[in-house]
C-alpha positions, 0 to 999 in steps of 0.5 A: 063371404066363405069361399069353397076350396074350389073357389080359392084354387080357381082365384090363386091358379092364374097369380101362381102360374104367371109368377112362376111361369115369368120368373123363370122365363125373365132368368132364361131372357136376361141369360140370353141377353148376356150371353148364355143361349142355354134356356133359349136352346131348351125351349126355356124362353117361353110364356107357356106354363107347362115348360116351368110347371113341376107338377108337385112344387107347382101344384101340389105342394102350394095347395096343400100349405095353402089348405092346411094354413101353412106358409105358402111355399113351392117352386118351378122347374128351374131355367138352367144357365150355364153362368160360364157362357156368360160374357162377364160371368161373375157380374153377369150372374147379378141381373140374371139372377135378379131378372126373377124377382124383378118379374115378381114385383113387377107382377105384383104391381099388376095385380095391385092394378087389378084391384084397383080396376075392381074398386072402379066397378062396383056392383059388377059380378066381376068386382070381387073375384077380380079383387080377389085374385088381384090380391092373391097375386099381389100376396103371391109375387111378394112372397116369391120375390121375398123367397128368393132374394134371401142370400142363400144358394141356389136362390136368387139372392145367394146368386146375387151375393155370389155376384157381389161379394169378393172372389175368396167370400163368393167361394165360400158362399158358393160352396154351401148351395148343396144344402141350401135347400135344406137351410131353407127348410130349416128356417121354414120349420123353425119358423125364422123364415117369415121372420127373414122375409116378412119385412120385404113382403110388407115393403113389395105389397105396401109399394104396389097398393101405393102406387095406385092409392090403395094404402 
């Protein structure tokens, strides 16, 4: 069945706002819990979307790629951390940089779950829409997680090398994260981007239709 472009916004608006209202939420708990009360003071720590959603990178922005076939990109308002009031700040700076992917894989697990519950009613009017949905939040959440553990700051990933490479290397690193927007959109339109981070998208859909028996 071809859906409307009205039906395609309605099945991917609840897997968007959850992904990208919980990744930003998981980065201000988890620099709560080692430390920073930054996120926490700013209100951060929150499950209510209109905190994190940045109007053009939220909306906009993913329903123009998604409409034009383009890769499905866009961002949130970022939680700010302040990484010097963290207890060990270098090491630190590894889980709360990785609390954002971990909420996204953790999420696209639920949506396999979702379509899996749609596969034990069949015939309802709720099966296919909720099959639907459950894998465009699988696709969603895999594709942030992917996006964001590339090892280039400000994204996770980069926090993440940062955190783990030698005082010297994690300068060096560090010292790039004003162009690292525009490293990404290089990659994006040269087309390396799916080439980086197809492979870790395979691996989180594979992982969480497996883990309910759907591949």
């Amino acid at each position: 069945m071809e859906l409307t472009l009205i039906q395609k916004i309605a099945i991917f608006a609840l897997p968007v706002i959850f992904a990208i209202t919980l990744h930003e939420a998981a980065h201000g708990y988890a620099a709560l819990k080692f430390g920073d009360t930054t996120a926490k003071m700013l209100g951060r720590i929150t499950l209510n979307p209109l905190k994190h959603i940045d109007p053009i990178g939220t909306i906009l922005v993913p329903i123009l790629a998604y409409v034009s076939g383009g890769f499905l990109f866009g961002w949130a308002k970022p939680v700010p951390v302040n990484f010097g009031h963290l207890r060990r700040p270098k090491q630190d700076m590894l889980w709360v940089a990785a609390a954002g992917p971990g909420a996204n894989i953790l999420m696209a697990v639920f949506w396999a779950g979702m379509i899996k519950l749609a596969h034990l009613m069949p015939g309802s009017a709720y099966a296919q829409p909720l099959a639907l949905m459950g894998s465009a939040g699988v696709t969603i959440n895999a594709v942030l997680a992917a996006l964001n553990l590339l090892p280039i700051p400000p994204l996770d990933g980069g926090r993440i090398a940062v955190s783990l490479l030698p005082y010297r290397w994690a300068a060096m690193l560090s010292s790039i994260e004003r162009y690292g927007l525009f490293i990404v959109l290089g990659l994006l339109f040269t087309g390396l981007l799916n080439t980086l981070i197809d492979p870790i998208i395979d691996l989180v859909q594979h992982v969480s239709l497996m883990f309910y028996g759907l591949t």
